[in-house]
C-alpha positions in Angstrom: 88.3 158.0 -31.1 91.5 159.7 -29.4 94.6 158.1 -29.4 94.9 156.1 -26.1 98.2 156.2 -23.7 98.4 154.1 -20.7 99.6 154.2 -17.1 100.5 151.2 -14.8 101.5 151.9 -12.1 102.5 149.7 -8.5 105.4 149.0 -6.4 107.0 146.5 -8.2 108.7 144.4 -5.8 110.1 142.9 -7.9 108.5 142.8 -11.0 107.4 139.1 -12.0 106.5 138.4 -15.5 102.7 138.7 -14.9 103.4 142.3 -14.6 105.0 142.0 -17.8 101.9 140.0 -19.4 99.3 142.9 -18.0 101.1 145.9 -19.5 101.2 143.4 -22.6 97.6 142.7 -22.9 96.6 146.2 -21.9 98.7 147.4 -24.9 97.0 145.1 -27.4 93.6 144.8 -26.6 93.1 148.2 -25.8 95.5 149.9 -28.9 97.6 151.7 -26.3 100.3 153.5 -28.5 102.4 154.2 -25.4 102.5 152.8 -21.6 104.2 154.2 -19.5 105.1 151.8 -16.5 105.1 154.3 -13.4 107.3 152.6 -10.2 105.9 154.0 -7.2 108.6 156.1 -5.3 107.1 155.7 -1.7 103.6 153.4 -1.8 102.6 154.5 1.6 99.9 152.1 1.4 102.2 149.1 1.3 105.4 150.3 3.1 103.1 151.0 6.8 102.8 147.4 7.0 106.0 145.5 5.3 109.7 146.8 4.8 109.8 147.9 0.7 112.8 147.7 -1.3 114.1 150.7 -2.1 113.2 152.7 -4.8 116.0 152.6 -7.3 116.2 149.0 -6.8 112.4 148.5 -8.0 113.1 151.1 -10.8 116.1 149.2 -12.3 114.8 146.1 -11.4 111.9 147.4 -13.8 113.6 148.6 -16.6 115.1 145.4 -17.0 112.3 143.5 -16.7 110.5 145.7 -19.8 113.4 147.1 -21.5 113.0 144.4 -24.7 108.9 145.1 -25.2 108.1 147.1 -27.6 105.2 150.0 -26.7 105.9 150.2 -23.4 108.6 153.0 -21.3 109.1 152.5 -17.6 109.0 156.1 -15.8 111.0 157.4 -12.9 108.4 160.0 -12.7 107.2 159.2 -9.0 110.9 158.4 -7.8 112.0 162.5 -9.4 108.8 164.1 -7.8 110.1 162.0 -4.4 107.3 161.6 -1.0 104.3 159.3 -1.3 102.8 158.4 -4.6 99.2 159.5 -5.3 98.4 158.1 -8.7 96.4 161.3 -9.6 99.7 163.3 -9.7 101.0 161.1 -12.0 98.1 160.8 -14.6 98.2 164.8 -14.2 102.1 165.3 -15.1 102.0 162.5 -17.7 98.3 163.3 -19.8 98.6 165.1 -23.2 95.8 166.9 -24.5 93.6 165.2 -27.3 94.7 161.9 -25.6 92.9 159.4 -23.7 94.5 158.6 -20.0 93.8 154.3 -19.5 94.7 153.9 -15.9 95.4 150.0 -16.1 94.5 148.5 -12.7 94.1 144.9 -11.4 90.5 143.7 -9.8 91.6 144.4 -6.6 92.9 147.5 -6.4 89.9 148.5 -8.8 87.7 147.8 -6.2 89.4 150.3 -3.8 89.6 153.2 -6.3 87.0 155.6 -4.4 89.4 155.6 -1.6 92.2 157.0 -3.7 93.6 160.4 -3.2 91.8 162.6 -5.2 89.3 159.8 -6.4 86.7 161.9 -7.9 89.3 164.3 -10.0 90.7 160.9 -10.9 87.5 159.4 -12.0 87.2 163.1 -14.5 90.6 162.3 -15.9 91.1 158.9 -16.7 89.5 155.8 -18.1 90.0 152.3 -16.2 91.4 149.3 -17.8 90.8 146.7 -15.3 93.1 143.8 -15.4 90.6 140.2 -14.9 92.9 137.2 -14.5 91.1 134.2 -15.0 88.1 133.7 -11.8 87.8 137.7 -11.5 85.2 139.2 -13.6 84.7 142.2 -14.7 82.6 144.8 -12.7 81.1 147.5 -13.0 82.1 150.8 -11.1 80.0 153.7 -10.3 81.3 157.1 -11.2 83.7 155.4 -13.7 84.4 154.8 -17.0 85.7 151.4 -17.3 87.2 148.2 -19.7 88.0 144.9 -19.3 91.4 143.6 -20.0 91.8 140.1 -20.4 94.2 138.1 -19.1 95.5 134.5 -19.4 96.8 132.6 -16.0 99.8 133.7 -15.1 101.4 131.8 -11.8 103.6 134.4 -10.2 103.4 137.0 -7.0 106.1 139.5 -6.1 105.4 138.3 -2.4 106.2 134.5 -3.6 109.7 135.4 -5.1 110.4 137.5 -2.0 109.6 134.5 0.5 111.4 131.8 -1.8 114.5 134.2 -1.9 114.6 134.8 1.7 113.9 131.4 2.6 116.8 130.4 0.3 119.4 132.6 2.0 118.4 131.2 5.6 118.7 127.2 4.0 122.7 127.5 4.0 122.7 127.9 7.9 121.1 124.3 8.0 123.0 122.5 5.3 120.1 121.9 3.4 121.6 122.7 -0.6 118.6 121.0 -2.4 115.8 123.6 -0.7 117.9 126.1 -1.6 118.0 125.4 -5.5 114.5 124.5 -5.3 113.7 127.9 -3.9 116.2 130.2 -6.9 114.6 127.8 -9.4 111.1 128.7 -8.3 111.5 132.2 -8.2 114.0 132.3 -11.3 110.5 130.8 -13.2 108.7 133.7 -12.2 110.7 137.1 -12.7 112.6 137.7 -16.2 116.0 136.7 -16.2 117.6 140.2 -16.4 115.7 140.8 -13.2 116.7 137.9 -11.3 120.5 138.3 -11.8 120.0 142.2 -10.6 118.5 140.2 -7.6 121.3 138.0 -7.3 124.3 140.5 -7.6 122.8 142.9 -5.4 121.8 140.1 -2.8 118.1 141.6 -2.4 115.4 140.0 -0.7 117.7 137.8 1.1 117.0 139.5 5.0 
């Protein structure tokens, strides 16, 4: 069997420590040498329908959040090449020949693969480690050559933390302290540490 490399990739705004637990699992249950974590420069999906932080604020927020795990390098790649990020650029820039290309994915974006750019030179290029939180199981996807990647429960979402955090900058205005610590402790729980002070010096997310 070739040796395996992997690619996550996604906005990362901001990365919570579930992201951190997928790349983990990927890396171990699939014998991923090397993942590279790939933060999108411009994900034109997301950023026509909600403002998105900008890109060197999600790549350094990134770094940090990964920068003590061993196995896995987080990549400016999309940010250097610049414009909307197509996935299948990516895997094409980053693959090595004699190597096997894992595309880690979660269930839902899985599901939407065939509407990808390039979907079917995608399909020819890589192999599809999809991410199954506990309730999602594991399909099967025509065209593809897929694996599962189980994960344990992991309570966090990047659109949480941003709520909490901008729900804690607007509590001053009304003199409510206590709503305000509960919101920084609920998000602090769910980002790395490293990350949330980046947050917190940088005053992100509070708009």
């Amino acid at each position: 069997m070739p040796p395996r490399q992997g690619i996550f990739g996604g906005t990362f705004d901001p990365p919570h420590v579930g992201h951190v637990a997928a790349a983990v699992s990927a890396r171990d249950q699939l014998g991923i040498a090397t993942l590279c974590v790939a933060v999108a420069n411009d994900p034109w999906q997301k950023s026509e329908r909600r403002s998105v932080t900008p890109a060197h604020h999600r790549f350094e927020m990134t770094r940090l959040a990964f920068e003590a795990v061993d196995g896995i390098e987080v990549t400016d790649i999309e940010l250097r090449r610049g414009g909307p990020t197509f996935t299948i650029e990516t895997v094409i820039e980053l693959e090595r020949p004699g190597t096997e290309t894992v595309l880690v994915v979660g269930p839902e974006a899985a599901a939407g693969l065939g509407a990808w750019n390039r979907a079917d030179e995608l399909a020819c290029r890589v192999t599809v480690g999809i991410l199954q939180p506990p309730g999602h199981e594991f399909g099967h996807l025509d065209g593809w050559k897929t694996m599962p990647i189980v994960m344990a429960p992991v309570d966090a979402s990047a659109t949480r933390v941003r709520e909490l955090l901008a729900a804690a900058a607007r509590e001053p205005a009304r003199g409510s302290h206590d709503a305000v610590a509960d919101a920084m402790r609920e998000a602090a729980r769910m980002v790395p540490d490293a990350v949330m002070s980046y947050i917190a010096d940088r005053g992100l997310y509070s708009a």
